[in-house]
N, C-alpha and C positions, 0 to 999 in steps of 0.2 A: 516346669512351669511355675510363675506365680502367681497367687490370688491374694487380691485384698476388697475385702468388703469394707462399705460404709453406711453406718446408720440403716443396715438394708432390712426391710420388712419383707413377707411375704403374706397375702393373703388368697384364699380358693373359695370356692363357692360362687355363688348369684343372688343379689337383692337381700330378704333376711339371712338367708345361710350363709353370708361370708362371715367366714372364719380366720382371724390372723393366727396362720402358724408358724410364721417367724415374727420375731419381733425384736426390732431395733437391732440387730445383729455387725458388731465390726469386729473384720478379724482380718490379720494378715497371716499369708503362708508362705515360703519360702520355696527358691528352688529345690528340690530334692530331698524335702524335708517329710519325714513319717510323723503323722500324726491319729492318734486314736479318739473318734467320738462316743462318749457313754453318755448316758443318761435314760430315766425311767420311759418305758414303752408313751409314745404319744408325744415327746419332747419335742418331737420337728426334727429325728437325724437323718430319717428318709428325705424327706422335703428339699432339708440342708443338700445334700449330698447332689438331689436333682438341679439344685439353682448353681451350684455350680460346676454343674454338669452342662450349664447353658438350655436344660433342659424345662427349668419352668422361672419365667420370666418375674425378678421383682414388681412388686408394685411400687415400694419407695427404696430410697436408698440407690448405693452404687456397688456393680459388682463390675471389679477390673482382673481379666484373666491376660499374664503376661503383656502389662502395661495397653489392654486393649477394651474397648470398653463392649461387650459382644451385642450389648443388644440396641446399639450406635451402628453396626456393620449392618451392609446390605445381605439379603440373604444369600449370597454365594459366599460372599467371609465368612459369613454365620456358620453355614455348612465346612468348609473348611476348617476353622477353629474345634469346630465338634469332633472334627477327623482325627483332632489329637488328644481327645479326653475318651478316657477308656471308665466308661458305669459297670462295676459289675452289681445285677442287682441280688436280694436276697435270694431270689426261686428263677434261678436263668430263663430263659423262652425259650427251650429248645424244643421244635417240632420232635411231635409222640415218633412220628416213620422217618425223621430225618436218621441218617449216620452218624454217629460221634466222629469222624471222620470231618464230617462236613461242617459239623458244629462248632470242632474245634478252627478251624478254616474261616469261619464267621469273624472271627478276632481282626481276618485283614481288608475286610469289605472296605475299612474308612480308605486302604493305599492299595486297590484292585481295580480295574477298568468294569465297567459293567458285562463283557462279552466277557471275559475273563472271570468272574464271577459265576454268570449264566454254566458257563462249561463245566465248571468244577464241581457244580452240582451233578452233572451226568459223570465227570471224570475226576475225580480231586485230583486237583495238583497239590505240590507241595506234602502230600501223604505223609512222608519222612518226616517233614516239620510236625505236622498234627503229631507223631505218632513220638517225638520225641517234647513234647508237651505234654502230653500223658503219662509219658515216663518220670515225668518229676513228680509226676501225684498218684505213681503206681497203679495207673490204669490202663497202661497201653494195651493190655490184651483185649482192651474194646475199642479194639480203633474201627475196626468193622460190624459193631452191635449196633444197633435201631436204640434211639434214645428212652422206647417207650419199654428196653429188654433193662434198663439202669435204675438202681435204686436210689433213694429221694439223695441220698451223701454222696452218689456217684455222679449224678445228676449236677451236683454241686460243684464237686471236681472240674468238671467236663467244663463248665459253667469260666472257671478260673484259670483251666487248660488255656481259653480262648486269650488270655495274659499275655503267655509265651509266645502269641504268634504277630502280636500285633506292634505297634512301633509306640504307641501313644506315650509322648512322656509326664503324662497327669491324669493318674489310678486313683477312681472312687468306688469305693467297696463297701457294697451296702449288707454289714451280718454275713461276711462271706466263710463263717464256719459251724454256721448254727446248727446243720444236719450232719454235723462229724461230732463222732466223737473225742474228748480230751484231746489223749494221744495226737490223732490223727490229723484236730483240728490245728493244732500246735505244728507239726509238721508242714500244713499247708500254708499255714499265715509264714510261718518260716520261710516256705519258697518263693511267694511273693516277695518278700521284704528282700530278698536275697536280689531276686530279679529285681525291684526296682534300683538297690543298688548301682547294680553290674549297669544299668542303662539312665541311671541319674535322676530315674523320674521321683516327680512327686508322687505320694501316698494317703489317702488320708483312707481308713478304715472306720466305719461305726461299729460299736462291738458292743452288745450286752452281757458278754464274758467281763468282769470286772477284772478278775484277777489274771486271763489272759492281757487284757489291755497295761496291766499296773508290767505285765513280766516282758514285754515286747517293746513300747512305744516308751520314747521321751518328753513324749509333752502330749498331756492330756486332756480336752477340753470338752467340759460337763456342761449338757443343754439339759435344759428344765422349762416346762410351759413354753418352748420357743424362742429362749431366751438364753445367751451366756450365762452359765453359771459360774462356770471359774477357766482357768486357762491358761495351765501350771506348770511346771516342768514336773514329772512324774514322781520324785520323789520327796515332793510337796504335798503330794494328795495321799494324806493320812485316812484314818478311820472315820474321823469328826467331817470332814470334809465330805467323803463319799455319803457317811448318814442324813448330813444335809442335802444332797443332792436328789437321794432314792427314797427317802424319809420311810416309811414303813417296807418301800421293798428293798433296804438296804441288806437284811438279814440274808431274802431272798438270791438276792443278785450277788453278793458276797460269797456264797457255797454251791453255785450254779457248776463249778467243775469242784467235783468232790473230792478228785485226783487232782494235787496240788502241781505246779509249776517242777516245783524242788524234785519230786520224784517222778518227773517224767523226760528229767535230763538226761538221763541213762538211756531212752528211746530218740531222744533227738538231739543233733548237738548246739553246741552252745550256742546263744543269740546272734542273729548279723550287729553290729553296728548299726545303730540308728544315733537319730540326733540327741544329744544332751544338751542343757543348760547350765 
């Protein structure tokens, strides 16, 4: 999918409490293109990631997904359009008594019939698929555990299992490795980018890992107060660059994985192909 924003704002709230937290926002994205959002906590990359999820409507500005304008479309294009963007958000919603079975299974709701849906909760289908979903993120031995039996990083897994099963070709990932650790998280961002590959889709990832985002993605683009802050090919964005961006929590965010990139090659292999400039 493509997306191109224009001059787009966003603002929340009611009467004195609205709040703009986007502001003036243009950006294009490409089909099939990976792309990492950073920037310091409160920046707007949740926000970001929802509006073009179709899921919270500008107030000004233009947001065009695949040359279409979505919030121009009646509510049944609406809904359909939505069937093809896959949110994952930070803290998944998986019901406490639901099955990871089932959860993982949640991924094809957007291209399931409703009776078909309803049953699979009493019967999973497609069990094999869930269970080979989990196998990329080494947790299929809980194809059959109660989600409230998984811990907060498995939870997470479980959360991006629902990837694998789904068709969407436009992945927004909101912080999808903040309860793993290094290692582990590195591995999983690795099997997304892989799948998005192998299926063409677009990518775009918010990451508060600095130096995850610097060793994975080719084009990085740094929100601040709501705002573009820069919007680089990756091997542009120096030291100076990122201190201006985080300002005092540059230190912070810079040593957030204490175990570097370099030494955890040896546990995962080498990066997929993503886009360069």
């Amino acid at each position: 999918m493509t997306i191109s924003l224009s001059n787009l704002t966003v603002k929340l709230g009611r009467g004195d409490d609205m709040r703009t937290i986007l502001d003036d926002i243009s950006l294009d994205i490409t089909s099939g293109e990976q792309i990492a959002i950073i920037g310091p906590s409160g920046a707007g990359k949740t926000t970001l990631l929802h509006t073009l999820a179709c899921a919270i409507k500008p107030t000004s500005g233009t947001l065009c997904v695949n040359n279409t304008l979505p919030w121009a479309l009646a509510k049944s294009a609406l809904h359909k359009l939505r069937g093809g963007i896959f949110l994952a958000p930070q803290v998944p919603p998986l019901p406490p008594r639901q099955r990871v079975v089932n959860s993982v299974l949640a991924g094809r709701l957007a291209h399931t019939g409703l009776l078909a849906s309803l049953w699979s909760l009493y019967k999973p289908q497609d069990a094999a698929l869930a269970f080979a979903a989990l196998m990329r993120f080494k947790l299929e031995d809980k194809l059959w555990l109660r989600c409230d039996r998984l811990s907060g990083g498995e939870r997470q897994r479980v959360g991006l299992a629902r990837i694998m099963v789904s068709e969407a070709p436009l992945l927004l990932l909101d912080e999808p490795v903040s309860a793993l650790d290094p290692a582990l998280g590195l591995a999983a961002l690795k099997t997304i980018q892989d799948e998005a590959n192998a299926r063409h889709a677009t990518l775009v990832v918010s990451l508060h890992d600095v130096q995850l985002a610097r060793a994975r993605f080719g084009r990085l683009i740094g929100l601040k107060a709501g705002r573009i802050h820069f919007d680089l090919p990756t091997h542009l964005v120096g030291e100076a660059t990122l201190a201006d961006l985080y300002g005092a929590e540059f230190e912070v965010a810079a040593s957030m994985v204490k175990t570097t990139v370099d030494d955890l090659t040896s546990v995962v292999s080498a990066p997929a192909a993503v886009r360069c400039f």
